[in-house]
N, C-alpha and C positions, 0 to 999 in steps of 0.2 A: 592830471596827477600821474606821475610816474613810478614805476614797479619798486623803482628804490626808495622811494619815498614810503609806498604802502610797507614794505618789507621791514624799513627803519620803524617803521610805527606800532607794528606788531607784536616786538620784544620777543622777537625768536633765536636773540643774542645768547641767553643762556641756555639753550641746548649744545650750543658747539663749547661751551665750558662743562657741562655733565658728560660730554662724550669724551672728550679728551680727560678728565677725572678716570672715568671708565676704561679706557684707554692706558692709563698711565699704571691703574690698580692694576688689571690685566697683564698689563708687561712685567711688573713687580711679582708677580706670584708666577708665570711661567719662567721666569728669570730664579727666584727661591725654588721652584720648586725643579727644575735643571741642575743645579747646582749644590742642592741639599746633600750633607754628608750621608744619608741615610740611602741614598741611589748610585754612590762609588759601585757597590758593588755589581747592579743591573747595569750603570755603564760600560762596565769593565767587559760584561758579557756581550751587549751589544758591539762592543768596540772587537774584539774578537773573530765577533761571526764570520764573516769576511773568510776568515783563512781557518775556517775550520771547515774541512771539505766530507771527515767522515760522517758528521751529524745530519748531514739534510742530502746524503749520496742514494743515490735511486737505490733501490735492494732488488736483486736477481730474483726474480719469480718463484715460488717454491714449487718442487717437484711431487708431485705424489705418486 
């Protein structure tokens, strides 16, 4: 008896159909939720960041 044989016998076909379901749900809600009108404006500050140089600029040590 060969492996492909036991393999075919064992009906472990539909896991690679639940995984791809999983798979497809998954890309569908990180894809909504990327793209959601409600996150313009977190993009907009992410998209930003980059060239905004005084918000994350070292601060001079203070003197006492």
């Amino acid at each position: 008896m060969r492996l492909t044989d036991i393999m075919s016998g064992a009906g472990l076909s539909i896991y690679a159909q639940i995984a791809l379901v999983i798979f497809v749900a998954a890309f569908v809600a990180i894809v909504i939720r990327t793209f959601a009108p409600s996150r313009n404006r977190e993009m907009d500050e992410l998209a930003r960041l980059p060239l905004e140089d005084e918000r994350y600029a070292p601060q001079p040590p203070v003197e006492r």
